[in-house]
C-alpha positions in Angstrom: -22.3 -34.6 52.7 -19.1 -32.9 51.5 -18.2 -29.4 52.7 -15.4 -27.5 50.4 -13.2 -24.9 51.3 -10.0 -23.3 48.8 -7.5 -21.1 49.9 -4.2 -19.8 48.6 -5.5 -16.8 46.3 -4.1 -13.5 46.5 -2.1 -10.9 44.1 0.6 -11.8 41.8 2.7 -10.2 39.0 2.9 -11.5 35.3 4.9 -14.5 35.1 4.6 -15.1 38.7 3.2 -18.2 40.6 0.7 -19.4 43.1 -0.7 -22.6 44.8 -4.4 -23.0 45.4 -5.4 -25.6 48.1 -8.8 -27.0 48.6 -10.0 -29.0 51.3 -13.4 -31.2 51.1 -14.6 -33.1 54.5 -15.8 -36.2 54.6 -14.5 -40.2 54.6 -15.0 -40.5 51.2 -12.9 -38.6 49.4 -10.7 -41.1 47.6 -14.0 -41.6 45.8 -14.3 -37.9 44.4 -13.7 -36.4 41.0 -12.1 -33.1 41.9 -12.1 -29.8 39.4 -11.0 -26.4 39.7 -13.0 -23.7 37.8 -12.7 -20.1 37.5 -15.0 -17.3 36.8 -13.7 -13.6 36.2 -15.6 -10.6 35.7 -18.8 -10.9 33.1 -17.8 -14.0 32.1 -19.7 -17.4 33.0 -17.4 -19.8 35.1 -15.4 -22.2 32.7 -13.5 -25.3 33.9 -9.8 -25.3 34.8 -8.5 -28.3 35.3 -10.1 -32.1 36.6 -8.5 -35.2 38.7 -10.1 -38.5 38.6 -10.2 -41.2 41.1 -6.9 -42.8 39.6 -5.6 -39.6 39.3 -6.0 -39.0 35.9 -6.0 -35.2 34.7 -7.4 -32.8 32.1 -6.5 -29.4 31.6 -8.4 -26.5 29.7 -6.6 -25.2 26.5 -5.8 -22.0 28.1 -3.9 -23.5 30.9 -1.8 -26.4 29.4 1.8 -26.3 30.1 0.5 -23.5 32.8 -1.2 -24.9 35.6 -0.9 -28.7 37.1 -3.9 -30.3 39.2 -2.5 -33.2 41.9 -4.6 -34.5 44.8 -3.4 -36.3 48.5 -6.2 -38.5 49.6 -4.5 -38.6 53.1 -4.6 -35.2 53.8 -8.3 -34.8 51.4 -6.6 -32.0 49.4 -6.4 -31.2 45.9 -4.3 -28.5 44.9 -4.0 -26.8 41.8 -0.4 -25.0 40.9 0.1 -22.1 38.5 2.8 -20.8 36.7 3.6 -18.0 34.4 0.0 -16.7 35.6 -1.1 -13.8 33.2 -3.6 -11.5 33.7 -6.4 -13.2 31.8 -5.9 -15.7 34.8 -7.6 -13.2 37.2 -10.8 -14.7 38.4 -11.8 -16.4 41.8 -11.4 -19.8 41.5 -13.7 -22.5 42.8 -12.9 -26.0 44.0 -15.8 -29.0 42.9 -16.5 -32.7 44.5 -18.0 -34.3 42.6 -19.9 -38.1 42.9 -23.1 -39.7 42.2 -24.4 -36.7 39.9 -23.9 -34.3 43.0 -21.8 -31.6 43.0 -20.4 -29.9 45.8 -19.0 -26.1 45.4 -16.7 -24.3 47.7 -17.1 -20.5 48.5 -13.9 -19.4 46.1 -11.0 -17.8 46.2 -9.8 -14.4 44.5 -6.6 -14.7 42.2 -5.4 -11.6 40.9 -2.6 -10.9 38.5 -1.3 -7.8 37.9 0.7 -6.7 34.2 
C-alpha cells in the first residue's frame, strides 16, 4: 500500500507563487500515475493537473500556462508549481496515486490566495 502526504500550502497574494510537494511511500512508485486535485469551498473537487509513468502531462483549462506538474522517481515526489495564483485558486489541494484501479488520497493541503 501507498501512503500520501502534500505539503507546501500556505497564503499568497495575487500573482504570487507557490510549490506544492507530495510524497507517496512505497517501492513502486515509478509505476504510479500521479494527479493533483483541488477542492474549495462548496464546490466538488475537480482535477488539476496529471503525470504519467513516461512523464507525460495534462493540465485542466483553468490552469494552462499557470501551473506545471513534474515528478522525481528517486526522491518519490511529484510536485506541482504555480504561478500567477489568483484567488479562484484557493482550495486545499490533494495529491492522488494511482495504479491498478486503486487510488490513493493524501490528507490535503490549504492554498490560499489573497486579492
Amino acid at each position: 500500500q501507498v501512503q500520501v502526504v502534500e505539503s507546501g500550502g500556505g497564503l499568497v497574494q495575487a500573482g504570487g507563487s507557490l510549490r506544492l510537494s507530495c510524497v507517496a511511500s512505497g517501492n513502486i512508485f515509478s509505476m504510479y500515475i500521479m494527479s493533483w486535485h483541488r477542492q474549495a469551498p462548496g464546490k466538488q473537487r475537480e482535477l488539476v493537473a496529471t503525470i504519467t509513468l513516461d512523464r507525460s502531462t495534462s493540465y485542466a483549462d483553468s490552469v494552462k500556462g499557470r501551473f506545471t506538474i513534474s515528478r522525481d522517481n528517486a526522491k518519490k515526489t511529484v510536485y506541482l508549481q504555480m504561478n500567477n495564483l489568483q484567488a479562484e485558486d484557493t482550495a486545499v489541494y490533494y495529491c492522488r496515486a494511482f495504479r491498478n484501479q486503486f487510488a490513493h488520497w493524501g490528507q490535503g493541503t490549504q492554498v490560499t490566495v489573497s486579492s
